[in-house]
Short mmCIF file of the C-alpha atoms (twelve columns), coordinates in Angstrom:
data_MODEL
# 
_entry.id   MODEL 
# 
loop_
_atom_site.group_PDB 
_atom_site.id 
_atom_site.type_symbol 
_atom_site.label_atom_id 
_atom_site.label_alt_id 
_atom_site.label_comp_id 
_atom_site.label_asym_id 
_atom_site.label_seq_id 
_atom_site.Cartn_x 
_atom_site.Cartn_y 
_atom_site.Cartn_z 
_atom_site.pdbx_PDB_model_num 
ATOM 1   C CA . UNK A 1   122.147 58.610 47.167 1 
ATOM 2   C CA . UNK A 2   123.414 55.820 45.155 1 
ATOM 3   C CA . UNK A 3   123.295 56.128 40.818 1 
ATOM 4   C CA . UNK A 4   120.659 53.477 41.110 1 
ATOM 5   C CA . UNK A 5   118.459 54.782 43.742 1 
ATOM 6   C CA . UNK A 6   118.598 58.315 41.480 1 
ATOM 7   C CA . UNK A 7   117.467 56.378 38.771 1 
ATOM 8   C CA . UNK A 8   114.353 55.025 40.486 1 
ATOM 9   C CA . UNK A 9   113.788 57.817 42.148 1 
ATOM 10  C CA . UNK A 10  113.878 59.543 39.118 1 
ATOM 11  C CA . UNK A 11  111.633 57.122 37.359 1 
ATOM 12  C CA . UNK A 12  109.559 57.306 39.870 1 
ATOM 13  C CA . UNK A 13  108.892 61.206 39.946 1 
ATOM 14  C CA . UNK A 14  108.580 60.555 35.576 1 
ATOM 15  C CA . UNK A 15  105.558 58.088 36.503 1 
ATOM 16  C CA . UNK A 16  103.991 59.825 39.012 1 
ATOM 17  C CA . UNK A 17  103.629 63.096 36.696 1 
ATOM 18  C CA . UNK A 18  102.437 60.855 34.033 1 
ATOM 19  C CA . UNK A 19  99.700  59.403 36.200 1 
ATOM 20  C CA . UNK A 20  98.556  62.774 37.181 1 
ATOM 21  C CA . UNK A 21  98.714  64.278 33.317 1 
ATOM 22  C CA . UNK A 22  96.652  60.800 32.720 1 
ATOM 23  C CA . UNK A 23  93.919  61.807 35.782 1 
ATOM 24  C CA . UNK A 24  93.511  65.449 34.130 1 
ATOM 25  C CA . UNK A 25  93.747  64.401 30.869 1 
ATOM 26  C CA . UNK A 26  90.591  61.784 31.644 1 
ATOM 27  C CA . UNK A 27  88.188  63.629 33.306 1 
ATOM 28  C CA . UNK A 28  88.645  66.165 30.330 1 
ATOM 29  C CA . UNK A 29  88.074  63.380 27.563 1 
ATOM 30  C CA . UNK A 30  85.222  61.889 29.729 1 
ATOM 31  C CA . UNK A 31  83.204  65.450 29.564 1 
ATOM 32  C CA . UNK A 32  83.623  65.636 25.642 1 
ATOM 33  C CA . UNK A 33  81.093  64.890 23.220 1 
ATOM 34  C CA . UNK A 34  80.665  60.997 23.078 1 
ATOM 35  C CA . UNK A 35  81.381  61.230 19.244 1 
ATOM 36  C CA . UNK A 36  84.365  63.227 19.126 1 
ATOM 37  C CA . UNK A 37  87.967  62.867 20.449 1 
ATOM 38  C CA . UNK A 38  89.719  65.492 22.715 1 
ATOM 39  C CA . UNK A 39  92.664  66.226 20.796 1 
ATOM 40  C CA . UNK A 40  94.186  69.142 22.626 1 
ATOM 41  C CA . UNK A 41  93.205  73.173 23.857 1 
ATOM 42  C CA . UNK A 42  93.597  76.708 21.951 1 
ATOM 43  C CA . UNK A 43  96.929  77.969 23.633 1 
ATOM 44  C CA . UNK A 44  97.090  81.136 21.567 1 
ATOM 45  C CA . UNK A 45  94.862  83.363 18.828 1 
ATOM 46  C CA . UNK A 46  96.131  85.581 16.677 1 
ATOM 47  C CA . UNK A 47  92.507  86.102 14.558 1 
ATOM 48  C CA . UNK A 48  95.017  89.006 12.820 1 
ATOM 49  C CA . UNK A 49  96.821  86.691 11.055 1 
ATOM 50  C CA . UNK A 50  94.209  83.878 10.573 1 
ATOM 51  C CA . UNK A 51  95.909  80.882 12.947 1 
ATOM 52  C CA . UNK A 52  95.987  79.800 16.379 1 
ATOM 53  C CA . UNK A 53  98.769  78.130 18.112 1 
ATOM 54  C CA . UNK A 54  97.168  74.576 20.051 1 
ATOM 55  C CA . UNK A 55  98.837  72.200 23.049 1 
ATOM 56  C CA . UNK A 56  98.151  68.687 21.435 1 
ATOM 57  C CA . UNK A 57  97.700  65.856 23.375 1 
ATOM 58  C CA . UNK A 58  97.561  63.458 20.309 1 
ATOM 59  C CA . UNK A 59  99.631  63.562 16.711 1 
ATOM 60  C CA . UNK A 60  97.265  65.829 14.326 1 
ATOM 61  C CA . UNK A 61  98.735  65.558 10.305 1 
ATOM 62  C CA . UNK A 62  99.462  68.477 8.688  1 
ATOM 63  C CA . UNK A 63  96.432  69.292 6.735  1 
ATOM 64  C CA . UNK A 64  93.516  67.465 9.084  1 
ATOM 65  C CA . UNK A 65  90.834  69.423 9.824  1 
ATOM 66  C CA . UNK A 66  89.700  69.404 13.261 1 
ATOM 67  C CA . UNK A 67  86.795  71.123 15.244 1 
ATOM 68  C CA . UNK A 68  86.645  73.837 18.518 1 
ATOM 69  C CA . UNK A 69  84.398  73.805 20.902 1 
ATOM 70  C CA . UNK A 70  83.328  75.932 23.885 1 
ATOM 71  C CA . UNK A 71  80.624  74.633 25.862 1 
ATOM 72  C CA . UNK A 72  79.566  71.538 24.501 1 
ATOM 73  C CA . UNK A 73  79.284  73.700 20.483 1 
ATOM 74  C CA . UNK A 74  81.444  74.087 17.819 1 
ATOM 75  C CA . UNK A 75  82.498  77.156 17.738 1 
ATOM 76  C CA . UNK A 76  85.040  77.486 15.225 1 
ATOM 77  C CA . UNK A 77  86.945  74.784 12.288 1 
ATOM 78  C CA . UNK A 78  90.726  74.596 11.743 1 
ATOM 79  C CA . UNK A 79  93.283  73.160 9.683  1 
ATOM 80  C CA . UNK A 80  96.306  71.826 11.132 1 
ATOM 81  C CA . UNK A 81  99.766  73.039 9.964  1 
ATOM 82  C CA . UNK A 82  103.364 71.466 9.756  1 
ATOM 83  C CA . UNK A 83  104.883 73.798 12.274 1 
ATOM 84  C CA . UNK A 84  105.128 72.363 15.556 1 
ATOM 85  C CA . UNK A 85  107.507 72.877 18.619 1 
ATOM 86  C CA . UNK A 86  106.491 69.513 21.059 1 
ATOM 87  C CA . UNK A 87  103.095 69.358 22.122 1 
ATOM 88  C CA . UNK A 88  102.600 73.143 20.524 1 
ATOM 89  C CA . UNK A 89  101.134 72.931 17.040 1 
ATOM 90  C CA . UNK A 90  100.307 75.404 14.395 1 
ATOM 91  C CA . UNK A 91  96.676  75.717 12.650 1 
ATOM 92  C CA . UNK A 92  95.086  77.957 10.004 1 
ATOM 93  C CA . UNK A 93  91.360  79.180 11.402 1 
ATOM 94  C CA . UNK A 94  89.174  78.119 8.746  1 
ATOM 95  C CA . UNK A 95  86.044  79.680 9.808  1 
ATOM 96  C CA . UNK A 96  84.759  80.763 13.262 1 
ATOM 97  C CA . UNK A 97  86.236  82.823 16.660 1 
ATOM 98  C CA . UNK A 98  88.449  80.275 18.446 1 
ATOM 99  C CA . UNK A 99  89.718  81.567 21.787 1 
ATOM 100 C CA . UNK A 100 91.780  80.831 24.790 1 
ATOM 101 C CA . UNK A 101 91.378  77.612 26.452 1 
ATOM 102 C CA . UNK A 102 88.201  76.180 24.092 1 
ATOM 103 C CA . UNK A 103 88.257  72.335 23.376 1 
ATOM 104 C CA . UNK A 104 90.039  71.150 19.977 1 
ATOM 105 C CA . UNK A 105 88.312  67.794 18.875 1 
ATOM 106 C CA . UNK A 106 87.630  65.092 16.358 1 
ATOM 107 C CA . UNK A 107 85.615  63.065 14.814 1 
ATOM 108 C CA . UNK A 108 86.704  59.085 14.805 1 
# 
């Protein structure tokens, strides 16, 4: 295969993963509460130590406060932190049992 027809082939694969990220990612968002924005999922819990690690699909500041919910209620509040390692971010639980897999939203 010619350096060219790797490079659109490779493109190709690069848009084709993004379009089906996009399709998951829609049919998530389209299921959440009308007023708040799907922001990411609770990866990891370590209620021990009083954070959770999140996968973020959207840029959350260090500091914002953000909500989780499991089942269409709020189950739990956090507050984001600075570390971060990609799409993995770092919060503090503020109040509430966050677990594996619940919704992390906010409000516009």
């Amino acid at each position: 295969m010619s350096r060219g027809g790797r490079f659109l082939f490779g493109l190709w694969l690069t848009l084709s993963g993004l379009a089906l990220v996009g399709c998951v990612s829609s049919s998530s968002v389209a299921t959440a509460p009308p007023a708040q924005r799907l922001v990411g999922t609770v990866h990891h819990v370590n209620p021990r130590a009083g954070f959770v690690v999140l996968r973020c699909t959207l840029l959350l500041s260090p500091g914002e406060r953000v909500t989780v919910m499991r089942e269409g209620r709020q189950v739990a509040r956090l507050i984001m932190r600075p570390e971060s390692n990609g799409s993995m971010r770092a919060a503090d639980i503020e109040e509430g049992q966050p677990l594996r897999g619940d919704w992390v939203v906010r409000s516009p």
